[in-house]
N, C-alpha and C positions, 0 to 999 in steps of 0.2 A: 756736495762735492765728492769727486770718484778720484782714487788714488788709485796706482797701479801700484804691488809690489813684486816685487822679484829679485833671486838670489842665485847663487852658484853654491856649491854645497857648503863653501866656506863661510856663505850668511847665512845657510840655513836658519840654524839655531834663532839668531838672533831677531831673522825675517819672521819666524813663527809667534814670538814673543811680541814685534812691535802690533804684529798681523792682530791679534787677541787684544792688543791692547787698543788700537783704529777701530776696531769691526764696531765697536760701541756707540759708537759718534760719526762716523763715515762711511760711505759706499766704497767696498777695498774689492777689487779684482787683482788676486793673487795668478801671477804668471809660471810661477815654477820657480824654481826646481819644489820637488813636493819630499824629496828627502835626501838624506847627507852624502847619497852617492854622489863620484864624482861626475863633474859635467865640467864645460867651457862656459865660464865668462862672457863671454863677446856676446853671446846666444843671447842671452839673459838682458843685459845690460843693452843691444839693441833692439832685442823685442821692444821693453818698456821703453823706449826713448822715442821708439814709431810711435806707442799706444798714445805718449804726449802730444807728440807731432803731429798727428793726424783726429787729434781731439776724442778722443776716448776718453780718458782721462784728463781729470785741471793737472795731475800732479803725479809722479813717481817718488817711491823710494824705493833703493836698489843696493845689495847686501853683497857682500864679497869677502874675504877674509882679511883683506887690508882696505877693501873701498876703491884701493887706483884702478884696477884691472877692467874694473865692470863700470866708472865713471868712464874709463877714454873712448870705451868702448860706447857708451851711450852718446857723449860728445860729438862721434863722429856722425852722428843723426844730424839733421840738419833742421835749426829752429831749438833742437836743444840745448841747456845750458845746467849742466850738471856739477853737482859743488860735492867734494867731498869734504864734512863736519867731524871736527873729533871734540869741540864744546861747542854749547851755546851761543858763544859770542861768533864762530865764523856763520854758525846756522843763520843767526838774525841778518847779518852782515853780506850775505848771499841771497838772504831776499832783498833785502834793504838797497845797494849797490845793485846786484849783478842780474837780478828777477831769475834767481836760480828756479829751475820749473821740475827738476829732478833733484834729489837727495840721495847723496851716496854715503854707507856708512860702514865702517868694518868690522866683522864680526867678529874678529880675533882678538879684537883693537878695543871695544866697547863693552860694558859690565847695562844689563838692561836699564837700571835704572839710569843713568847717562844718559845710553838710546832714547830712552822716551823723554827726558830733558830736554835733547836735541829734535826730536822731530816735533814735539808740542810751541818750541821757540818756531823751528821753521814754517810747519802749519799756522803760524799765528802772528807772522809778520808782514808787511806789506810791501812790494817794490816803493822808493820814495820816487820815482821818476825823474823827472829834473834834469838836471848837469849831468845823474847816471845813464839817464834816457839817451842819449847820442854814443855813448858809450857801447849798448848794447846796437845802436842803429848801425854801428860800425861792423859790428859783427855779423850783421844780418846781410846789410849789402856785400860782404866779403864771401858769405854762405850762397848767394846766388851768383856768384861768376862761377863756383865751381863747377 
C-alpha cells in the first residue's frame, strides 16, 4: 500500500513523526513541505488529493495546523473524500461511513501519540458499503456535472 503525505508548515512537525512512524510498514511518498518555512495550504493539500485521484497513491495523510485549511483544500479534488480526525472514533467512522481516502490531521491540535492512534484506526479500517455506498454514489454523480 502507497500513502501520500503532505503538510504545510503548520503539520510539519507532526507530518515528520507520523512519516518515521509509516515508513516501517508502508510505501510513504512524502510531498512536502520538507521544513517549518512558511508555505500555502491549498498547495499541499491538493497536490495529495490529485496523487489519490489519479491512483498514485491508495491513501493520503495531509498535516495542517488545525487539519480544516488543507482538508477543503484537498476536497475540492474530485473523487476525493477527505476527513478531518481529532480521535479514533471519527477516524474508524470515516472509513466505515464515508470511504474517507485522505486523512487530515492538525498539527497544532494533536500530541504524537494520538496521531499515530488516529492514523493506525484509519489505516485499519474498512468502508462497510452498503446503505453508505449510495451515499457516497451521490456525491460522485454530483462531482461530475461539475
Amino acid at each position: 500500500m502507497k500513502i501520500i503525505l503532505a503538510s504545510d508548515h503548520g503539520g510539519f512537525e507532526l507530518k515528520e513523526i507520523i512519516k518515521d512512524y509509516l515508513s516501517k510498514s508502508y510505501d510513504i511518498e512524502d510531498l512536502g513541505t520538507y521544513n517549518s518555512d512558511s508555505v500555502d495550504y491549498p498547495d499541499y493539500g491538493i497536490k495529495a488529493g490529485e496523487a489519490v485521484a489519479n491512483g498514485i497513491a491508495n491513501f493520503a495523510i495531509i498535516f495542517c495546523g488545525t487539519g480544516i485549511g488543507i482538508s477543503i483544500a484537498a476536497n475540492k479534488v474530485p473523487g476525493i473524500r477527505a476527513a478531518l480526525c481529532h480521535n479514533v472514533e471519527y477516524a474508524k467512522l470515516s472509513r466505515q461511513h464515508n470511504d474517507a481516502n485522505v486523512l487530515a490531521l492538525g498539527g497544532r491540535f494533536l500530541n504524537p501519540q494520538t496521531a499515530k492512534n488516529i492514523v493506525d484506526a484509519w489505516l485499519n479500517t474498512d468502508f462497510e458499503g452498503e446503505r453508505h455506498q449510495k451515499r457516497i454514489n451521490k456525491i460522485n454523480v454530483y462531482e461530475r456535472k461539475q
